[in-house]
C-alpha positions in Angstrom: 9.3 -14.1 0.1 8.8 -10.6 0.7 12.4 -9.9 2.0 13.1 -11.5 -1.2 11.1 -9.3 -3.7 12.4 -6.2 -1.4 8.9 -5.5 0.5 10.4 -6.2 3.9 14.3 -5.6 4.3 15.8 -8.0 6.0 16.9 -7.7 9.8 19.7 -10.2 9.2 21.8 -13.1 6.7 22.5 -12.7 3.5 20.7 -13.3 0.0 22.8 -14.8 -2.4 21.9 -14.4 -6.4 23.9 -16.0 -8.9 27.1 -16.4 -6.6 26.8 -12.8 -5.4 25.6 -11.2 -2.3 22.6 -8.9 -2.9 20.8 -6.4 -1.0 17.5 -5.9 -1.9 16.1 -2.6 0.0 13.3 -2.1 -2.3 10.9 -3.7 -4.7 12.4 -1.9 -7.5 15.3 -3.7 -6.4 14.1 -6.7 -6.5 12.3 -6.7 -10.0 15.6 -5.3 -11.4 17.1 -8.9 -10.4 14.2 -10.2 -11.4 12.2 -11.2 -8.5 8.8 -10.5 -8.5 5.8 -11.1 -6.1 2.2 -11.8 -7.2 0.3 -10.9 -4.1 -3.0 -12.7 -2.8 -4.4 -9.2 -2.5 -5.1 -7.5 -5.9 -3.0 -4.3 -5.7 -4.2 -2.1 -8.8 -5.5 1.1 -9.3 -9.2 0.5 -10.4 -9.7 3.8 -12.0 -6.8 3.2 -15.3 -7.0 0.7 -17.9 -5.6 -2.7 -18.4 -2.8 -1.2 -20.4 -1.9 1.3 -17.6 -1.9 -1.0 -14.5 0.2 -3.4 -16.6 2.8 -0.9 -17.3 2.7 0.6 -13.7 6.1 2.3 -12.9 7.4 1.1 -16.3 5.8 3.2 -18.5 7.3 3.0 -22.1 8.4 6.8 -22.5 7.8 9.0 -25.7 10.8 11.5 -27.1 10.4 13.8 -24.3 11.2 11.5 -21.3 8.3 12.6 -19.4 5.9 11.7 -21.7 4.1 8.4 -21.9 3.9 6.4 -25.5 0.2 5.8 -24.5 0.0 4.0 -28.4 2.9 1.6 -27.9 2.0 0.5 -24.5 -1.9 -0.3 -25.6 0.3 -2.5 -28.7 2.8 -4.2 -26.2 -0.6 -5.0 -23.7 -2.0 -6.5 -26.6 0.8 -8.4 -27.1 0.9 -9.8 -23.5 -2.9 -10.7 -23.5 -2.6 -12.4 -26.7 0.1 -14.3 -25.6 -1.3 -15.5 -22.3 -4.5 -16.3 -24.6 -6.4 -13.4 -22.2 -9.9 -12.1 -23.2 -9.4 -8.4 -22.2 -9.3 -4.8 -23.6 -5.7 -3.2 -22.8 -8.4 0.3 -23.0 -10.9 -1.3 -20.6 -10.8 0.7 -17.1 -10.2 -2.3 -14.8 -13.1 -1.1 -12.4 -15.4 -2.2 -15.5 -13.7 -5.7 -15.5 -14.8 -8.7 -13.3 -12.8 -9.9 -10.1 -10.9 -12.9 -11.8 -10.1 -10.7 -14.8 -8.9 -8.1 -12.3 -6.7 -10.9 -10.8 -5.2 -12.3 -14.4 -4.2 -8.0 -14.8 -2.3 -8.4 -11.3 -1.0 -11.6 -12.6 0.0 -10.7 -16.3 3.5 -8.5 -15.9 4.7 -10.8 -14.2 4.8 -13.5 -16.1 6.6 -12.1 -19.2 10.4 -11.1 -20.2 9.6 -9.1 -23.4 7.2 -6.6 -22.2 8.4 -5.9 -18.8 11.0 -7.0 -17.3 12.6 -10.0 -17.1 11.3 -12.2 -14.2 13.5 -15.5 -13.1 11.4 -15.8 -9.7 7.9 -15.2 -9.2 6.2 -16.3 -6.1 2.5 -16.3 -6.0 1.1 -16.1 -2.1 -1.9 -18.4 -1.9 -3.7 -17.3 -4.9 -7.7 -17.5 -4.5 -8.5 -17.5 -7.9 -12.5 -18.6 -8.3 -12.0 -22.6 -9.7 -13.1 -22.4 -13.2 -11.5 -24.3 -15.9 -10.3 -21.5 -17.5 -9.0 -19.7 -14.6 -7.0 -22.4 -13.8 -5.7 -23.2 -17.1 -4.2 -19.6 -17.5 -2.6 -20.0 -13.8 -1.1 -23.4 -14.2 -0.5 -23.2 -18.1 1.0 -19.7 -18.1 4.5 -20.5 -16.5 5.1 -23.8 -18.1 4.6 -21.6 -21.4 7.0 -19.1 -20.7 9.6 -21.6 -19.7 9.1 -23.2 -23.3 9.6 -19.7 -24.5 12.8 -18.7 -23.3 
């Protein structure tokens, strides 16, 4: 999986995607076929908000291209969260936010076309979410609901 999503490059074969040969050197790679990996570990930066670990390397740009639309992605984040029927603040630093909350953040750009990118493969690696009935819900609902989407 992580030759696949570009982490690792591979030492040998070939990847085939839709009946051509790819090479995938780098994750950027790999999200811009839309492959994407939702690791076991949480890999976000504690000290932004919701909105900004969402929108990580994909920041929605302003009309100077190095300026971020810091208004439009808070509106897009609150899209996503409503949509995935999330309880969180796209302002709220993600320090501030509890560990499954944390995880659902890690979890939540990949599971969407319109915001993000648009993802055809996501593999999750062992997620430990804790087992609460809502916690599960949003991991086992959430890609049977984006299939009915698209």
């Amino acid at each position: 999986m992580k030759v696949l999503s570009g982490i690792y490059r591979k030492d040998g074969g070939t990847i085939w995607y839709k009946g051509q040969e790819v090479d995938i050197p780098n994750p950027r790679a790999g999200l811009d076929l839309g492959i994407s990996m939702i690791h076991q570990e949480l890999v976000l930066a504690p000290h932004l908000t919701v909105a900004q670990n969402i929108f990580m390397g994909r920041e929605p740009r302003g009309r100077f291209a190095f300026v971020v639309d810091d208004r439009r992605q808070v509106e897009q984040t609150a899209e996503l969260i409503e949509r995935l029927h999330l309880r969180l603040d796209p302002r709220a630093k993600v320090k501030d936010l509890k560990v499954a909350q944390q995880q659902m953040v890690s979890i939540a750009p990949r599971t969407t076309s319109a915001v993000t990118w648009s993802t055809v493969g996501a593999s999750m690696m062992r997620p430990r979410l804790a087992a609460s009935a809502t916690r599960s819900t949003f991991v086992m609902s959430t890609p049977r609901g984006l299939t009915e989407q698209t």
